[in-house]
C-alpha positions in Angstrom: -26.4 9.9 19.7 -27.2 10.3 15.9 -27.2 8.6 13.1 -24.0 9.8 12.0 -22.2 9.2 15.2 -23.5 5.3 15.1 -22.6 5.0 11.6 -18.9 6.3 12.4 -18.3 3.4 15.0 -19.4 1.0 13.2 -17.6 1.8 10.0 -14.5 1.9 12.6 -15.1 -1.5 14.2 -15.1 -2.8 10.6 -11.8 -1.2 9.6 -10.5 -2.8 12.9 -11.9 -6.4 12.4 -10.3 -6.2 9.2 -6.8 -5.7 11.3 -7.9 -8.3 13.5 -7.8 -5.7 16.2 -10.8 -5.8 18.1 -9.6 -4.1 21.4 -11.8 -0.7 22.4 -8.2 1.5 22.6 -7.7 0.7 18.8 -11.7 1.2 18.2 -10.8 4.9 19.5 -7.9 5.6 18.0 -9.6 4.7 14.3 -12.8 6.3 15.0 -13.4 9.8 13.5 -16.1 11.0 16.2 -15.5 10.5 20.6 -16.0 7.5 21.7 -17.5 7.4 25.0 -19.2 4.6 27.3 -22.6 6.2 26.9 -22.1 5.8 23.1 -21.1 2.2 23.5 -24.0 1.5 26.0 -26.8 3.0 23.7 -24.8 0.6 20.7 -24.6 -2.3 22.8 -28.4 -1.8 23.7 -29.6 -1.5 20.2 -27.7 -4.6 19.8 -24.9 -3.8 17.3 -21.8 -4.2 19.6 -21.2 -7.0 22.2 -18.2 -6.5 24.4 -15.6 -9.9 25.1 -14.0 -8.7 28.0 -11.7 -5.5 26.7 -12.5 -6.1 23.5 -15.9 -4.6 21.4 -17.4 -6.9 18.5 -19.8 -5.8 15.9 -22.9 -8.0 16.4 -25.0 -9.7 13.2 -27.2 -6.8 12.7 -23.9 -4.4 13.5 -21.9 -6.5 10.8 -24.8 -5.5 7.8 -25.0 -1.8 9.1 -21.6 -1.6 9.4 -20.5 -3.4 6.0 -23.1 -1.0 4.2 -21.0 1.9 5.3 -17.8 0.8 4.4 -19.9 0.1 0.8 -20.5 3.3 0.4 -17.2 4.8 1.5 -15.3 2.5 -0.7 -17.3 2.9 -3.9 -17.6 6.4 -3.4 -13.6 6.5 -3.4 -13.5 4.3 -6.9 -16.0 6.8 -8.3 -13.9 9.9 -7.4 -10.7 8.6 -8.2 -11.1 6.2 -11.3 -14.3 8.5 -12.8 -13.4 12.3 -11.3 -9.8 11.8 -11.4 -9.4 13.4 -8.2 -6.4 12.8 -6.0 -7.0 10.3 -3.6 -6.4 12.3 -0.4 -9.6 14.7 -1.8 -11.3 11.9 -2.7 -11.0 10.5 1.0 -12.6 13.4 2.4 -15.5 13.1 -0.1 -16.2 9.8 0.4 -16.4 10.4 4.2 -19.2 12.8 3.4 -20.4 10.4 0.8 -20.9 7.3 2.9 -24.1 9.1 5.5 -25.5 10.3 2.8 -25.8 8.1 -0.7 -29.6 6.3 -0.8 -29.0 2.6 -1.4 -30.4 2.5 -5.2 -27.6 5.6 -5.4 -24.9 3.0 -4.3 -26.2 0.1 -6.2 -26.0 2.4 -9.4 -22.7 3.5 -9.0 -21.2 -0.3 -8.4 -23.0 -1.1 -11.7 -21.5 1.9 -13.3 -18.2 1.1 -12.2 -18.3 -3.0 -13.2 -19.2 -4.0 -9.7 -15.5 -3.3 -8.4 -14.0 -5.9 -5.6 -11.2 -3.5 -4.0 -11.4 0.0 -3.4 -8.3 2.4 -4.3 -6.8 1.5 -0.9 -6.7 -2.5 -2.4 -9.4 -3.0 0.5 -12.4 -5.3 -0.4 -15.2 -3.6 -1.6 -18.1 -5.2 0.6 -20.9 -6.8 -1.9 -24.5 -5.4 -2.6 -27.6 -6.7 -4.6 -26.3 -5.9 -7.5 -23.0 -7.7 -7.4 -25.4 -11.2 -6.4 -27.7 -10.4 -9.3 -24.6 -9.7 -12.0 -26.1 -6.4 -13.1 -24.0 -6.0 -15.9 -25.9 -6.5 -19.3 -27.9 -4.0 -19.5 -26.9 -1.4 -17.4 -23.2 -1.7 -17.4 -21.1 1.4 -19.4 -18.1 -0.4 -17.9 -16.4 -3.6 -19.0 -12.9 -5.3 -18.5 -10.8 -5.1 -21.5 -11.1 -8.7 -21.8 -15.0 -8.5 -23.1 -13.9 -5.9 -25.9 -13.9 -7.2 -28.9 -10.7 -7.5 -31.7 -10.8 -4.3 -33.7 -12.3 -2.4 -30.9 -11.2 0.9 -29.5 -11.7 2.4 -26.0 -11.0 4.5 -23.2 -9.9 3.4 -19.8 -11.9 4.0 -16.9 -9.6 2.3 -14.1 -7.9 -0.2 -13.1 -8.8 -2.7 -10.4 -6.3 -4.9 -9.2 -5.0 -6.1 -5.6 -1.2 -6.6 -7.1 0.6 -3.6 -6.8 3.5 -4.5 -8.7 1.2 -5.2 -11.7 -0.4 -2.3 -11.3 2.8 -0.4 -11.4 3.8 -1.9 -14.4 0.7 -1.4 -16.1 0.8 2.0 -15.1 4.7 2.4 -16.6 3.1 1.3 -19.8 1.0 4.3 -19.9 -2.0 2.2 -18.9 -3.9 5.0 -17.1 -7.1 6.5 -16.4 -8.5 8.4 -19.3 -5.5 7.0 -22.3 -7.7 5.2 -25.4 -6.3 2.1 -26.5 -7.3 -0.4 -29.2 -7.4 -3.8 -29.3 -5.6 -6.3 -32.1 -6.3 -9.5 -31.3 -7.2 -11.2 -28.1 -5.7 -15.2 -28.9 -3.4 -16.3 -28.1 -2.6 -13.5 -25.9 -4.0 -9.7 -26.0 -2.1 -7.4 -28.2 -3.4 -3.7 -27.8 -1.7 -0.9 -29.0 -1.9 2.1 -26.5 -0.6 6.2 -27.4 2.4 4.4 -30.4 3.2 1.6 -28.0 2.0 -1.7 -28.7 1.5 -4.2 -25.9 1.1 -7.7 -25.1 -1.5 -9.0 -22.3 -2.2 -11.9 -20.6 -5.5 -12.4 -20.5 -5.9 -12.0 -16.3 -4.1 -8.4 -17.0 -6.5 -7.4 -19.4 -9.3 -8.3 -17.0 -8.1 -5.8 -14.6 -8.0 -2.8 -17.3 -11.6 -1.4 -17.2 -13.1 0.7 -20.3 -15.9 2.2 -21.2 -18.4 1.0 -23.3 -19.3 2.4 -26.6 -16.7 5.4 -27.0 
């Protein structure tokens, strides 16, 4: 057993949990690496898993292990899809790699990067690190929600980060995207932006899902 191999059923008892699925046929099914008994024995030793009848449950210390996985997975997908622009197939497969190997400072760094997102591109909750507690975003922060930019102000979106799909959608018909420069024209008592000859009005809980980048 390796490191990789415990990392990989734990990251799938997590996504399983989150189905409310806890049984050890769905544990296989989801995993990405065999899952045998003498895996679940050496698990189940360390104490990370605990069985309830047919079912296998991630203990305390199995939860934290398991939830700093799935950190890095999911922020590794917002980086590669909201930064990189790359599809979000590709950017599964690089976030697989991503998630055994990003140091935690490396992680923590990217989620203050990126605003400290709450969902990754799936809509799944992003779980949350040091940095999310400590509101890391002064100082180090290159992006903000559209909401903080101030009237006058012109910028470039980074992504956007919201669990409603069909106001993502519509944002997204507006031209809202990754990468299009807007500029805002007042912000009370609604947001009024004008974005590639097309000028918009915003409530202000829609324009704290559009993200920017500071300073461009």
């Amino acid at each position: 057993m390796n490191d990789r191999e415990v990392e990989e059923v734990l990251e799938a008892l997590w996504t399983c949990s989150e189905k409310n699925d806890h049984h050890i046929e769905a544990l296989k099914k989801c995993c990405h690496v065999p899952v045998n008994q003498e895996l679940l024995s050496a698990l189940e030793k360390d104490d990370l898993i605990a069985y309830e009848g047919e079912m296998v449950l991630l203990t305390r210390e199995g939860k934290n292990l398991a939830g700093q996985v799935i950190r890095r997975h999911r922020l590794a997908e917002r980086l590669l899809v909201d930064v990189l622009n790359m599809p979000l197939q590709q950017a599964e497969e690089g976030a697989c790699e991503f998630e055994h190997i990003l140091a935690p400072q490396v992680a923590e760094s990217i989620c203050t990067l990126l605003g400290h997102p709450r969902e990754c591109p799936h809509g799944a909750p992003i779980p949350m690190g040091k940095c999310c507690f400590e509101a890391k975003d002064v100082v180090d922060n290159v992006v903000l929600p559209l909401s903080r930019l101030e009237a006058g102000r012109t910028a470039k979106i980074a992504y956007v980060s919201t669990s409603s799909h069909p106001r993502l959608h519509k944002l997204t018909s507006f031209g809202l995207t990754p990468g299009v420069t807007l500029k805002v024209h007042q912000k009370f008592p609604s947001y009024v932006i004008s974005c590639e000859q097309t000028e918009l009005a915003l409530e202000e809980d829609v324009a704290g899902d559009i993200y920017v980048w500071r300073d461009q």
